[in-house]
C-alpha angles and dihedrals in degrees: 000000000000099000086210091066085074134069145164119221122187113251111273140155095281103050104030097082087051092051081049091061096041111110135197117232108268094262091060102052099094082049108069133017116254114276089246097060081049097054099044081048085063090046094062087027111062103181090061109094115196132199147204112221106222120203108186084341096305120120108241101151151015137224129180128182140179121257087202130080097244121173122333083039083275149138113236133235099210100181144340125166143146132237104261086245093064104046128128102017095098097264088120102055095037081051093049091049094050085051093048080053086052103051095036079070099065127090118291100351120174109141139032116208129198138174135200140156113273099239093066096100092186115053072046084060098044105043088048095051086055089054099263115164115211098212097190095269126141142172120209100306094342134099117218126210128193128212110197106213105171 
């Protein structure tokens, strides 16, 4: 796939509602919030950004990450998914290396930090693809994987 195809764009007026409407596919649901709780999250946290994902300027997914160094002395991944219609065709892992680009820009960075539940085989294949290390640690239900950066 044409990296250039996708893009992140920080949430506006004009993309959150569209974030609102994407889906995951059914097997996914018990895996991530709705885009909307995440959204109304960034609005009383203010050091969560979120994103809209862009394909040929359509919104087919959303990301948010933490502009704080929070536990494991890294910076968090908080969501990223793509709507269920545009799975498996690499939007997902070009969008996940724009947001480790992203986040390799703030103040002091030197590790990204995600979790996940265990079962979702697929955030497990793609974190591991982009040279995550899962280090034992969990939270509550949740794996967490660390990316070294610096």
């Amino acid at each position: 796939m044409n990296n250039k195809l996708v893009e992140i764009v920080e949430l506006n007026a004009e993309n959150w509602y569209e974030c609102c409407t994407l889906e995951v596919s059914e097997e996914q649901l018990g895996h991530i919030e709705p885009n909307a709780v995440s959204i109304a999250q960034s609005k009383f946290e203010p050091t969560l950004k979120p994103y809209a994902i862009h394909f040929e300027g359509k919104t087919v997914g959303f990301l948010m990450f933490n502009t704080i160094e929070e536990e494991l002395g890294g910076y968090w991944i908080y969501r990223i998914m793509i709507d269920k219609n545009y799975q498996q065709k690499g939007i997902g892992k070009i969008a996940t290396q724009l947001m480790i680009e992203e986040m390799s820009t703030l103040p002091n960075v030197k590790r990204i930090v995600v979790g996940y539940h265990p079962e979702n085989l697929g955030a497990h294949q793609l974190y591991k693809s982009m040279g995550f290390v899962d280090n034992g640690d969990r939270f509550g239900k949740e794996m967490a994987v660390v990316l070294d950066i610096k």
